[in-house]
C-alpha positions as CSV (number, residue, x, y, z in Angstrom):
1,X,-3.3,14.2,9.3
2,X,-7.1,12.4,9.2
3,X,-8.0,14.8,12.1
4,X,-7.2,18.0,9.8
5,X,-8.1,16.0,6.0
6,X,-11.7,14.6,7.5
7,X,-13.3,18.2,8.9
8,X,-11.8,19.7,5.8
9,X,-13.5,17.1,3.3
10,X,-16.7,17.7,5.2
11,X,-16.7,21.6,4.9
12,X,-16.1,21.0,1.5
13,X,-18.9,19.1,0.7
14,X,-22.0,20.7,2.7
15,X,-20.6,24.1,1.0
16,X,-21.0,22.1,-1.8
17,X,-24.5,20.7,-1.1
18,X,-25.6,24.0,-0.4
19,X,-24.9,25.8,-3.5
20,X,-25.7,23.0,-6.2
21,X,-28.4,20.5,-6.7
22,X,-26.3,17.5,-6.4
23,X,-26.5,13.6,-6.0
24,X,-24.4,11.5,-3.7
25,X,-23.2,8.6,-4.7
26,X,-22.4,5.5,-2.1
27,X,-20.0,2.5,-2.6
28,X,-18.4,-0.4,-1.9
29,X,-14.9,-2.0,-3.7
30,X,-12.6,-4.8,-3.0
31,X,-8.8,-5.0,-4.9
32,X,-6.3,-7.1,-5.5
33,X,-2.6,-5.8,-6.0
34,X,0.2,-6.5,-7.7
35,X,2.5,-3.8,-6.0
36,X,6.5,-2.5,-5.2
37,X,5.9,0.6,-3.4
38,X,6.8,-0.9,-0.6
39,X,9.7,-2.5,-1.8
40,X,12.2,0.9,-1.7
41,X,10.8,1.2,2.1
42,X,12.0,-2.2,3.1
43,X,14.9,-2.5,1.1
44,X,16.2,0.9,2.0
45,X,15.2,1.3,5.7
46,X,14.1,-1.7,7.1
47,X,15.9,-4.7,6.6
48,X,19.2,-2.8,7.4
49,X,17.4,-3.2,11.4
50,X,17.7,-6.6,11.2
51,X,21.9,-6.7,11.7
52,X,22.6,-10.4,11.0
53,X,21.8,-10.0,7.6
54,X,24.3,-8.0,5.2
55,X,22.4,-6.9,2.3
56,X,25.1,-5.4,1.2
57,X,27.8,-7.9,0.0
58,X,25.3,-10.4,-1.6
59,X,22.1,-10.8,-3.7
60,X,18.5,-9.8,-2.0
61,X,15.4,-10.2,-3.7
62,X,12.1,-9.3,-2.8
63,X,8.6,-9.8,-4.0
64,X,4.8,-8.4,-2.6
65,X,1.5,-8.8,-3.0
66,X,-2.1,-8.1,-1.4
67,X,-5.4,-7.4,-1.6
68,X,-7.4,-4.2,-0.8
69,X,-11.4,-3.7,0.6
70,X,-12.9,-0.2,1.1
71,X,-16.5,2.2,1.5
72,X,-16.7,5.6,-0.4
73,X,-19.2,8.1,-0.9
74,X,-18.9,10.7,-3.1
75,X,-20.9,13.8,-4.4
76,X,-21.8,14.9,-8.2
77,X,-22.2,18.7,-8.0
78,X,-24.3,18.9,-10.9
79,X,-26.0,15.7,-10.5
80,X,-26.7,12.5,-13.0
81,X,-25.9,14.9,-15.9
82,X,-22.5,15.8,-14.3
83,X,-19.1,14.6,-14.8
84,X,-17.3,15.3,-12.3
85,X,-17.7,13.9,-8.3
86,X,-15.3,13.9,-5.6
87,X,-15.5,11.5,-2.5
88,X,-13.5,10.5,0.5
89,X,-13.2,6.4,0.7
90,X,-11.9,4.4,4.3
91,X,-9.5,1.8,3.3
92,X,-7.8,-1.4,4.7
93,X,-4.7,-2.9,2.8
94,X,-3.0,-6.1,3.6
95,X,0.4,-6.2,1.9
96,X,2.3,-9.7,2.5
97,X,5.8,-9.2,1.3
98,X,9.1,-12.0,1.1
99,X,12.3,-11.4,1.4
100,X,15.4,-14.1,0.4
101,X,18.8,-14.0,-0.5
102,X,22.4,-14.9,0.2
103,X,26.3,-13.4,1.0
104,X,29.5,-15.0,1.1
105,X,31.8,-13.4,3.9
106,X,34.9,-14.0,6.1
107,X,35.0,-14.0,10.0
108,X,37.3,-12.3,11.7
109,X,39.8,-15.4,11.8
110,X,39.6,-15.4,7.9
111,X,36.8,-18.6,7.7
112,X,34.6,-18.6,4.6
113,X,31.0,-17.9,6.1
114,X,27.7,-18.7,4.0
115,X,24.8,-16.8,4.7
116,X,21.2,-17.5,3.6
117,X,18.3,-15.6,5.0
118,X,14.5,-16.0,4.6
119,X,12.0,-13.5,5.9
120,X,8.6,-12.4,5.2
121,X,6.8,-8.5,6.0
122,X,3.4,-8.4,6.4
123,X,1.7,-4.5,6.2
124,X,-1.5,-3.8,7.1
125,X,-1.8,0.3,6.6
126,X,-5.6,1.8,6.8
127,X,-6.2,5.3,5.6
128,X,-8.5,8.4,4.0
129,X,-8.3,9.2,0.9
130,X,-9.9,11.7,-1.3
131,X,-10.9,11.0,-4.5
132,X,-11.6,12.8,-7.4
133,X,-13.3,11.3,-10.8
134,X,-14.3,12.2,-14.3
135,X,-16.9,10.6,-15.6
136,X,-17.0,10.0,-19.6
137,X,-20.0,10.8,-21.5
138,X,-21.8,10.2,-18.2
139,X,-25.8,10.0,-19.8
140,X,-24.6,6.8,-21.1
141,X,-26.2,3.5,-19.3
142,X,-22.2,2.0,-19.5
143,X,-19.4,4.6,-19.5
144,X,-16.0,4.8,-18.8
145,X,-14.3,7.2,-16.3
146,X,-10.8,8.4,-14.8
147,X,-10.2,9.5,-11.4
148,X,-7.2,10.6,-9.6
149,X,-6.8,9.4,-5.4
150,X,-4.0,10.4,-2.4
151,X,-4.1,9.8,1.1
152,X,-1.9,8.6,4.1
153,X,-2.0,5.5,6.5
154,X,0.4,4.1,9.2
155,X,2.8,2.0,8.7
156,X,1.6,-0.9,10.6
157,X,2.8,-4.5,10.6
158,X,5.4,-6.9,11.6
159,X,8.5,-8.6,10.3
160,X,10.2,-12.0,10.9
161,X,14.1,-12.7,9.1
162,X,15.7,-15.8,9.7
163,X,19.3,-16.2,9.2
164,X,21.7,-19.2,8.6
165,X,25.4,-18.8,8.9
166,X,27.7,-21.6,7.5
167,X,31.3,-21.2,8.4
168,X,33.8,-23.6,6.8
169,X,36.4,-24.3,9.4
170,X,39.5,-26.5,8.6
171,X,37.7,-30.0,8.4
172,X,34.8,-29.2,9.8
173,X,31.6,-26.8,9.1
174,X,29.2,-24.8,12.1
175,X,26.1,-24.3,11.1
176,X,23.9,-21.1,13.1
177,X,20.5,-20.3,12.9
178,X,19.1,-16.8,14.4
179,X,15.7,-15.1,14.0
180,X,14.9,-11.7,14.2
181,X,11.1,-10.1,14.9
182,X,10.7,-7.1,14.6
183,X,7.3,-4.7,14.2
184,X,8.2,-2.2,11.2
185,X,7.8,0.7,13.9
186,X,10.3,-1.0,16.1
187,X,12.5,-1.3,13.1
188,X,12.4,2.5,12.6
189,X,12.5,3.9,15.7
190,X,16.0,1.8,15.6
191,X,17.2,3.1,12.5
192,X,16.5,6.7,13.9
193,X,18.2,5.8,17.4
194,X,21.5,4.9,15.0
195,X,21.2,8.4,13.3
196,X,19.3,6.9,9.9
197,X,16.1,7.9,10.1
198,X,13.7,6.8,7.9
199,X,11.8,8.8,5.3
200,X,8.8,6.7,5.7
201,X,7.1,6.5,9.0
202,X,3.8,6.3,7.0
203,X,2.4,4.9,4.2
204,X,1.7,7.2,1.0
205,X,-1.2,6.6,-1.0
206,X,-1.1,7.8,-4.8
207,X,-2.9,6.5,-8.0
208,X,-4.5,7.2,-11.2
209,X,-7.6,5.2,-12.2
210,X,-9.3,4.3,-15.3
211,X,-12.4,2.3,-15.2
212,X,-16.0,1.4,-16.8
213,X,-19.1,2.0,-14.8
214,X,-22.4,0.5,-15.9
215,X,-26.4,1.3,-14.2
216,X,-27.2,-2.3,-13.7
217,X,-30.7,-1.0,-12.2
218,X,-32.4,2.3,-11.0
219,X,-29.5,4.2,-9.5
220,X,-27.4,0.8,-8.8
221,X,-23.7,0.6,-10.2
222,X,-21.1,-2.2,-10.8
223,X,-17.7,-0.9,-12.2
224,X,-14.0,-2.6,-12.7
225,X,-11.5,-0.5,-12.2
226,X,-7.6,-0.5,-13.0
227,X,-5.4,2.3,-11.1
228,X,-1.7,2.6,-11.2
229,X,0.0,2.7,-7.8
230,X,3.8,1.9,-8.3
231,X,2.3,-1.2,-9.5
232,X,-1.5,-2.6,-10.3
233,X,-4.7,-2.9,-8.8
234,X,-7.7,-4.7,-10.1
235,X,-10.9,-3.4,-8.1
236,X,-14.6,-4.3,-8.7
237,X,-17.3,-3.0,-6.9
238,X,-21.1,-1.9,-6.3
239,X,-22.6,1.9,-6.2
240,X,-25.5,3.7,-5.5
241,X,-26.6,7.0,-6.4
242,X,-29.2,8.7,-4.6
């Protein structure tokens, strides 16, 4: 998908260049998240991979968070007195997720078994995305502005449940420990072996922005920025327009 997006974007802005007096703009932002996205992926086709855990027939909770760096450079067709610019941006997430919770079951000799298990998910997706903005009454020094941005990255990262079984014999208890690791590809590809393929084998980037830029000096930038993502991102960062 990057090998057909990339070319395209480029096209798109030389025909661009060549038919308007523009300015590009170059950038550089860091986020933090507060963010479920990929809480339906794991829930839904992940942690059913790891079989000593029945998610099933008892409570399972699980909570995420992560931070966010990228570049971007973008292009104002009409220049400083235009409003609208669209860019292409790298960027590298770093999602650390956590996963607890508990079942009561019976073995196959009707024992009462306890179940506890603990695990964690750590992401780390990189993608391209193409991003389109609108800038607000842009001949102001501080102005606000709202974009729109989608791209794709792999799902890339690892995950690690551990699982305690207590089973409540007559007068006497056997406690187990296993743990499972697992890469979240591995974890598909088994769900797909089984016949329950995932719908996810990458990692969808969607948001809408709204944010206030402000020229600190000639043709330098700082903004803050707040974009909903199935969840929230704070992001700051520097530009410069040349």
């Amino acid at each position: 998908m990057k090998k057909i997006l990339i070319p395209f974007f480029l096209v798109l802005l030389l025909s661009i260049q060549i038919h308007s007096e523009g300015e590009w703009v170059v950038g550089f932002h860091y986020s933090k998240w507060s963010v479920n996205i990929i809480r339906q992926i794991i829930e839904d086709n992940v942690t059913d991979a790891f079989d000593d855990f029945d998610t099933s027939k008892g409570d399972l909770s699980f909570n995420s968070n992560g931070n966010n760096f990228g570049f971007e450079i973008s292009y104002f067709p009409k220049g400083k007195e235009g409003s609208f610019s669209i860019g292409i941006s790298y960027e590298r997430n770093n999602f650390k997720g956590k996963l607890t919770g508990n079942y009561t079951d019976k073995d196959n000799f009707g024992n009462k078994e306890e179940v506890v298990g603990e695990g964690f998910f750590d992401l780390r997706p990189h993608s391209f995305n193409i991003n389109l903005f609108w800038d607000l009454w842009p001949k102001s020094r501080v102005h606000p502005y709202v974009g729109f941005g989608f791209g794709i990255g792999p799902l890339n990262g690892e995950g690690e449940l551990t699982t305690t079984t207590t089973t409540h014999y007559h007068g006497y208890t056997l406690i187990e420990e296993t743990k499972d690791e697992k890469t979240l590809k591995e974890a598909i590809n088994e769900l797909d072996d089984e016949g329950e393929g995932s719908p996810f084998t990458f990692f969808p980037i969607i948001h809408l922005k709204l944010g206030l830029k402000g020229e600190i000096v000639n043709n330098l930038y700082a903004f803050v920025e707040l974009a909903i993502y199935d969840g929230t991102l704070f992001r700051g960062g520097i530009l410069y327009r040349f």
